[in-house]
Legacy VTK file of the C-alpha trace (Angstrom):
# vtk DataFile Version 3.0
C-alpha trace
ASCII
DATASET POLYDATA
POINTS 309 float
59.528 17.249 35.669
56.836 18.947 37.619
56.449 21.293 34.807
56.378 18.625 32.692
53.235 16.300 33.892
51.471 19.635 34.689
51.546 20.020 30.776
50.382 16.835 30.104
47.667 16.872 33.081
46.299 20.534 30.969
46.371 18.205 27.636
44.341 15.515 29.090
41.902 17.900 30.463
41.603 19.339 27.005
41.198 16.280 25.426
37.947 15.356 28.120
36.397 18.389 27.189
36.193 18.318 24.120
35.269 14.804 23.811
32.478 15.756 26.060
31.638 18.669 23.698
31.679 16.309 20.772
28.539 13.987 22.591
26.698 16.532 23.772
23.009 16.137 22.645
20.910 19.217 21.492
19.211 19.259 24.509
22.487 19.935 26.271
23.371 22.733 24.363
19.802 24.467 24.931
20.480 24.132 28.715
23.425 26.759 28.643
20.531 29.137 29.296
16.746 29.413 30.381
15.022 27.137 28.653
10.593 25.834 27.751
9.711 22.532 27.103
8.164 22.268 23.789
5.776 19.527 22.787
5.712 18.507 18.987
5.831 15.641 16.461
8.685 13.992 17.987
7.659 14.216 21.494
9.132 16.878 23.734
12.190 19.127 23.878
13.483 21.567 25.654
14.638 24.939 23.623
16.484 28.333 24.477
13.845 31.165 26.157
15.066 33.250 22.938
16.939 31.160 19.857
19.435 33.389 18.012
20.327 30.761 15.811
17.928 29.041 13.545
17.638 26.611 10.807
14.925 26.002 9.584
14.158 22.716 6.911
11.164 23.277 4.896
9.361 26.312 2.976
6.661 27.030 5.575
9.360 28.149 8.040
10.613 30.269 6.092
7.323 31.721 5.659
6.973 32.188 9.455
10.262 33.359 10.460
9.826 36.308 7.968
6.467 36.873 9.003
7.985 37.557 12.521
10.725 39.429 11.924
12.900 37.106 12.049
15.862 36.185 10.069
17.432 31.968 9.802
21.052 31.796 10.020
20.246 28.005 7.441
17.620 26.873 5.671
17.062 23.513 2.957
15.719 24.453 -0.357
13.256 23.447 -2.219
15.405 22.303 -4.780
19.349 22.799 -4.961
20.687 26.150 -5.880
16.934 27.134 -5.668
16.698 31.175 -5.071
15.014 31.831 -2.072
10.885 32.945 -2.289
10.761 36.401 -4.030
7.947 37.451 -2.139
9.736 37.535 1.274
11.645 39.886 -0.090
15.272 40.472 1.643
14.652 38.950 5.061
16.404 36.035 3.750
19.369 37.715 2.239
21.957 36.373 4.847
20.524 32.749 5.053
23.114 29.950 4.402
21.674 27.328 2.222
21.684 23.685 3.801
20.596 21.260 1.490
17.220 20.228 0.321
13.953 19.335 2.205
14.560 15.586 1.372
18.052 15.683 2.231
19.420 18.278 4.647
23.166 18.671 4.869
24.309 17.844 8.002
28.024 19.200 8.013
26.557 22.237 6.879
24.015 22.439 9.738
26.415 21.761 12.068
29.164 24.419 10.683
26.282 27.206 11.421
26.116 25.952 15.209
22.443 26.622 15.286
20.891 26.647 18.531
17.345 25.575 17.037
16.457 23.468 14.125
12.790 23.589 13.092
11.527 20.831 10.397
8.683 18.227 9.388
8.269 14.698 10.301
7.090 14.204 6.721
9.881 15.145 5.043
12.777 14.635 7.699
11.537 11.925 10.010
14.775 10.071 9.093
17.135 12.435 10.305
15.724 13.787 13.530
18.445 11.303 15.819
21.254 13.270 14.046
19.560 16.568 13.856
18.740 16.389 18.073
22.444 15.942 18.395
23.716 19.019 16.733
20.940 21.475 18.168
16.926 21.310 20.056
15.140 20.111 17.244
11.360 20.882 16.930
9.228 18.886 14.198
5.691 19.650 12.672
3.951 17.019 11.885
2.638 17.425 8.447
2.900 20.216 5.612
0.034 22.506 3.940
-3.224 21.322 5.710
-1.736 22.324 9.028
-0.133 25.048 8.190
-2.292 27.327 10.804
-0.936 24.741 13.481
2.394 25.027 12.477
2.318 28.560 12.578
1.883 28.761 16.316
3.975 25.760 17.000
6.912 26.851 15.366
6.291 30.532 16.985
5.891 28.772 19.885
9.607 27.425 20.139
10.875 30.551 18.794
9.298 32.348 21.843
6.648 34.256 19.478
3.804 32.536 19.722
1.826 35.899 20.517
2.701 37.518 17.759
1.896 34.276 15.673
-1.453 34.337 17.090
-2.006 38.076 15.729
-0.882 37.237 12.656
-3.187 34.256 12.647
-6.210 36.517 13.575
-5.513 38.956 11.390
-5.744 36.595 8.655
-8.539 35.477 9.763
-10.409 39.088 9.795
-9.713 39.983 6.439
-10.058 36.731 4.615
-13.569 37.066 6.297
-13.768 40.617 4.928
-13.501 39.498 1.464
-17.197 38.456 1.021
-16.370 35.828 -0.730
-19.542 33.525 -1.792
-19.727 30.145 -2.096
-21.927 30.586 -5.519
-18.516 32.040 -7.192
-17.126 28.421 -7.601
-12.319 28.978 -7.977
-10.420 26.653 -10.151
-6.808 26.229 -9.053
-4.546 24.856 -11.038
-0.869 23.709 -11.134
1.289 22.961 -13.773
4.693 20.771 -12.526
7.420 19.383 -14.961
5.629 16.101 -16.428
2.076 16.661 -14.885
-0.749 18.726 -14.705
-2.500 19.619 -10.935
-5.958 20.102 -9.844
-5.866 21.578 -6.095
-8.139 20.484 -3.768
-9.788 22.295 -0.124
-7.078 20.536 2.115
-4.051 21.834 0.280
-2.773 25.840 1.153
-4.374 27.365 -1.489
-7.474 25.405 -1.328
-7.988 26.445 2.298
-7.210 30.290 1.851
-9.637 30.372 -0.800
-12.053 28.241 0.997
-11.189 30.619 4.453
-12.582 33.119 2.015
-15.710 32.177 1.790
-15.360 31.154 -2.456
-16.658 27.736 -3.467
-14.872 25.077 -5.564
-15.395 23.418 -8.666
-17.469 19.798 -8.430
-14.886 17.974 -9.234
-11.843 20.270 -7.567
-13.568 19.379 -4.295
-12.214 15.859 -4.246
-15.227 14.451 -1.961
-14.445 11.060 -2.272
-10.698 11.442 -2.445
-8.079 9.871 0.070
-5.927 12.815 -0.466
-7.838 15.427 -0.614
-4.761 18.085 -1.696
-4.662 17.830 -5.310
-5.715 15.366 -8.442
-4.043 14.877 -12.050
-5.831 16.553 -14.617
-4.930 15.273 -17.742
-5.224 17.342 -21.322
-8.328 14.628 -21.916
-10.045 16.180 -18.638
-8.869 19.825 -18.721
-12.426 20.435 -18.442
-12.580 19.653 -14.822
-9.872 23.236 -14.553
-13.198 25.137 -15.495
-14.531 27.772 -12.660
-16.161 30.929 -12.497
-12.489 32.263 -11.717
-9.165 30.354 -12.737
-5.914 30.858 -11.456
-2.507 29.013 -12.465
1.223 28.565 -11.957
4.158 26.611 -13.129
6.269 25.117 -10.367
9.847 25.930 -12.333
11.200 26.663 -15.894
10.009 23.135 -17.636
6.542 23.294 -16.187
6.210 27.205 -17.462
7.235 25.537 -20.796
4.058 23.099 -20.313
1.819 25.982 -19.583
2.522 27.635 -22.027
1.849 24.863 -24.333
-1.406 24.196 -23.029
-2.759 27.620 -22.311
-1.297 28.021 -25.994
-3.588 25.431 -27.473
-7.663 24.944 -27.978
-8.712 22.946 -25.047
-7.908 26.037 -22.914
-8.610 28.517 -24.722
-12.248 26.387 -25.209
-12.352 26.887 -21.239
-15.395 29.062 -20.504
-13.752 30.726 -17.531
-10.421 31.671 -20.396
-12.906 32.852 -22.915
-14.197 34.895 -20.052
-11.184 36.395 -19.790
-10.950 35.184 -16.068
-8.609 33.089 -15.819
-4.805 34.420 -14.147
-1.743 33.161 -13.565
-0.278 33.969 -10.830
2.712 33.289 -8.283
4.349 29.526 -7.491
5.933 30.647 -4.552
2.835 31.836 -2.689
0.027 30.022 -4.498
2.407 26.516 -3.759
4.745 26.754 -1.718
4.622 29.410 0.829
2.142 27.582 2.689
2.936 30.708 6.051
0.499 33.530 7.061
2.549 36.227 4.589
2.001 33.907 1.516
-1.718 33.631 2.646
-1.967 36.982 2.558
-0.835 37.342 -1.208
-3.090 34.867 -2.035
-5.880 36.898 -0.375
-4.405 39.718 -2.352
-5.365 37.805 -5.646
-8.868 36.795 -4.719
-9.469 40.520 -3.840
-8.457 41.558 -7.335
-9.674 39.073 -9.372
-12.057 36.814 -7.797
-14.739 39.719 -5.879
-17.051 42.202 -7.367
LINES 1 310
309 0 1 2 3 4 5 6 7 8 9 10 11 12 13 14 15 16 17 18 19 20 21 22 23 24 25 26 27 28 29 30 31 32 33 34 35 36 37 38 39 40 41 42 43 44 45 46 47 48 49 50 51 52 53 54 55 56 57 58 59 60 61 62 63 64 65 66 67 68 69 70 71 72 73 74 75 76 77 78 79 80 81 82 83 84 85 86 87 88 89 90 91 92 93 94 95 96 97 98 99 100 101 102 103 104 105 106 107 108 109 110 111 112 113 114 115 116 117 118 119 120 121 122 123 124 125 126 127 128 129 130 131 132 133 134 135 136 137 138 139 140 141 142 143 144 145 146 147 148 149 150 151 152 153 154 155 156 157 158 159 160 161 162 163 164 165 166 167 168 169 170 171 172 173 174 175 176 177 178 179 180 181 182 183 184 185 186 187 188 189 190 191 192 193 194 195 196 197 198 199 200 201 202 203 204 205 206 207 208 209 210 211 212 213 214 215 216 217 218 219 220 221 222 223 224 225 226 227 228 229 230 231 232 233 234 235 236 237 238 239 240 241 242 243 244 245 246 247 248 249 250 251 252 253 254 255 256 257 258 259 260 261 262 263 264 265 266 267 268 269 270 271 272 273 274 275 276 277 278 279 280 281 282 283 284 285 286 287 288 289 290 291 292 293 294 295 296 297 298 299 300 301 302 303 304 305 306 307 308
């Protein structure tokens, strides 16, 4: 008998525990160890001295955990099934895929036992609540025109923010270096699956190449624009995608199918800067979508090579 309700006493105390487990928040879990306080987006939260085990939920995160050596155990994608940026080369090659930016998957979050999520009120305000519970959750608050900000935020809760801050700086040096002018006026333009883009200074790209010291187009500058990012730029206005310098890129298979339609027919190749012969396409994933340090740096690569003396 005594062995009996001793058994049953162990199974109960079982049971408690892992109930308790179950409702822990992620600010429970981060206090198995040393922990900082990090203010963001959401308001604060407290995260391990040293995460091991990151997810992270949009592309500028994965820009910045590669730029510090660092590898996520999950990260959403862009799209589903999307392969990961080329340009990061293999730091990625042992991230689990969890989801999309609109609509991270939970279970699969959860399964990886992360011990830091890092994502955008933009894109993921809904699911922060849930998120918080499975892990410390740390949330930028916008994409692209912040992405300097973010940098050294996210560094910050991953206990780099040093080495962020070089990064930043060294950015900063070269894009100086360039001696870029604003007299050489770059055109950037996107081409997505049922639109044409016109990018202004506030998105990535706008602001490396405006960090650089180049000048925009009139009407790429967007002065009396709300959003100041981008602007449609219809075949009837492909005009307005005129520059001294010109570069492009298809965000998947059916835009590159558009571009190539419209770079194929006579209102680009009536461009001055195309009969120039300066107009280049060039890469999605850093041009777009990298919107990190690393990307910034390719992009700095292409205005070195085609856009200076």
């Amino acid at each position: 008998m005594t062995i009996r309700l001793a058994k049953a006493a162990a199974a109960v105390l079982l049971s408690t525990v892992a109930l308790a487990a179950c409702g822990s928040s992620g600010g429970d879990q981060a206090g198995a160890g040393p922990t900082r306080t990090i203010k963001h987006a959401m308001g604060e939260t407290k995260v391990p001295e040293a995460p091991k085990r990151v997810i992270v939920l949009d592309t500028d995160k994965l820009d910045t955990m590669a730029s510090l050596g660092l590898t996520p155990v999950g990260a959403a994608q862009a799209a589903e099934n999307q392969a990961w940026p080329k340009y990061l080369g293999s730091a990625l090659d042992a991230t689990k895929p969890v989801g999309t930016l609109q609509a991270p998957n939970l279970e699969a979050i959860t399964a990886l036992k992360p011990d830091l999520i890092l994502g955008t009120k933009f894109r993921q305000e809904q699911f922060y609540d849930k998120l918080s519970r499975i892990a410390p959750t740390v949330f930028t608050e916008k994409v692209g025109i912040t992405w300097k900000e973010n940098l050294l935020l996210d560094a910050d809760a991953l206990g780099k923010k040093a080495q962020a801050e070089k990064l930043l700086a060294d950015y900063r040096t070269r894009a100086g270096s360039l001696g870029g002018s604003d007299a050489v006026e770059v055109s950037i333009v996107r081409f997505m699956p049922t639109q044409i883009r016109m990018y202004g200074p506030e998105s990535f790209s706008g602001i490396v190449v405006g960090d650089a010291g180049f000048g925009r187009p009139e009407p790429q500058r967007l002065a009396d624009a709300q959003d100041r990012r981008f602007d449609e730029l219809s075949q009837e206005n492909l005009s307005q995608a005129d520059g001294d310098v010109l570069f492009y890129s298809a965000y998947g298979d059916q835009a590159a199918q558009s571009q190539a339609t419209v770079t194929g027919g006579p209102l680009w190749k009536n461009l001055p800067v195309v009969k120039d012969g300066k107009a280049h396409g060039v890469d999605d994933e850093t041009w777009m979508l990298g919107i990190g340090v690393t990307a910034a740096g390719k992009i700095l690569d292409d205005l070195e090579k085609f856009a200076t003396p």
